[in-house]
Every structure is written in C-alpha cells, then in structure tokens.
N, C-alpha and C positions, 0 to 999 in steps of 0.2 A: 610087392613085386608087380601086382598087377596092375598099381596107379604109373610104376614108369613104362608100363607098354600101353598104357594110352595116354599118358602127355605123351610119348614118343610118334603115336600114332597122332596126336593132335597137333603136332607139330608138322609130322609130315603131307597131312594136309593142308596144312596153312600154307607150307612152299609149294605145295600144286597151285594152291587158289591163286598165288601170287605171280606165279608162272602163267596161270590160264589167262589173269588180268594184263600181265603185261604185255601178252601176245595179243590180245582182244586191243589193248592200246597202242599196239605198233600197227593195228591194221587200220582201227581207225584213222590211224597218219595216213596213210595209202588213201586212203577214201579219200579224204580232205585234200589231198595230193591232188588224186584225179580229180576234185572238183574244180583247182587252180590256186589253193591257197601254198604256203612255203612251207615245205615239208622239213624246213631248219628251224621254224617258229616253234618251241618247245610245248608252249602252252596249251597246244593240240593233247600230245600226248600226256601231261599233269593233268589238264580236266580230264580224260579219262581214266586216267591210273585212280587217280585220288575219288574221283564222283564215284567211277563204277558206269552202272546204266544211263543217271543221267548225264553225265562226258559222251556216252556212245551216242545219246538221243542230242546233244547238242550237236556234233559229228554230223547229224544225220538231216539236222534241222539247217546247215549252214547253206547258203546261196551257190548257186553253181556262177561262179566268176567268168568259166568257159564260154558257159552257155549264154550269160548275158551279151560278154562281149561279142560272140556271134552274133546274136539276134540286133544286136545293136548296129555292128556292120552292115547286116545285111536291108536293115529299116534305112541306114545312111544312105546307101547302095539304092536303093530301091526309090526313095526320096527323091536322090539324083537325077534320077531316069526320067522321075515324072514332072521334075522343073525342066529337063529339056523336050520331054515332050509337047508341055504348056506354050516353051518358047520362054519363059522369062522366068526368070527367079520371083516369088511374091515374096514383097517385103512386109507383110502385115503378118505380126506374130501368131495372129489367130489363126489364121488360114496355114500355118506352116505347121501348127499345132493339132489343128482339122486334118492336116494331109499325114502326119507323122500317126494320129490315131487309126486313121480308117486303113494306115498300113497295118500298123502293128496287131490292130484288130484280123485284117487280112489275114496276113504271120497264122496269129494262132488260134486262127480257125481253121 
C-alpha cells in the first residue's frame, strides 16, 4: 500500500515538473518574441521544453534582431548626415568603412 502512494506521489510530481517546464518554455517564446524572432517558429519552444536549462540559456544567448536593426538605421542615418555635410559622397570603400566605424564606435560609447 504504501509503494502505490508514492509512485502516485511520484507521478504527481512529474506533472508539476512538466507543467513548470512548459510554462518556463512558453515564456521563453515571449523573450525571443521580444527580441524580434517569430514567435510561430516552434523550435524556440522544443529547445526548451526538451533541453530544459540549456533551451532557456540558448533563449537567452540569441541576438536582439530589434536592436541591431535600430542601431543599424540609425549608423545609416547618421552616415547620411555626414556625406552631406562633407558635400560629396566618398567613393573609396575604405573611408566609408573609416566613417561607418568611428560612428558606430560613436553609437556605443
């Protein structure tokens, strides 16, 4: 009698954990959401469900899509400004490469 009230008991654990897991994997989705990925791309939520920690640390580890494309605009943006301030567009890739870093360095300082 008392091994069926703890497989009963081990069982009903195991639907917690699996409940805990998959709530911890639906929020992972939201993360990834808010980073800019497709929150219809399944494979978000299977690497977490199935990895556990590492699916969360992957989740966690992913690029912010948003963020680049902002900083990106705004390096375009800003590029822009300073070819019309010069008066001409330079056509020497180096110097477009020179001006895009000493922005982007700009940026994120």
């Amino acid at each position: 009698m008392n091994y069926v009230f703890s497989t009963i008991g081990y069982l009903v654990l195991a639907f917690i954990l699996i409940g805990i897991n998959c709530f911890i994997s639906s929020k992972m989705v939201d993360v990834a959401e808010l980073k800019g990925y497709d929150p219809k791309q399944e494979h978000i939520y299977m690497f977490c469900f199935f990895l556990g920690i590492l699916g969360y640390l992957y989740v966690l580890a992913l690029p912010d899509l948003r963020l680049q494309n902002l900083l990106k605009s705004v390096i375009e943006k800003k590029y822009e400004n300073t070819s019309e301030v010069i008066g001409k567009k330079e056509s020497n890739s180096n110097s477009k490469k020179n001006v895009r870093k000493s922005i982007a360095s700009e940026i994120l300082n």
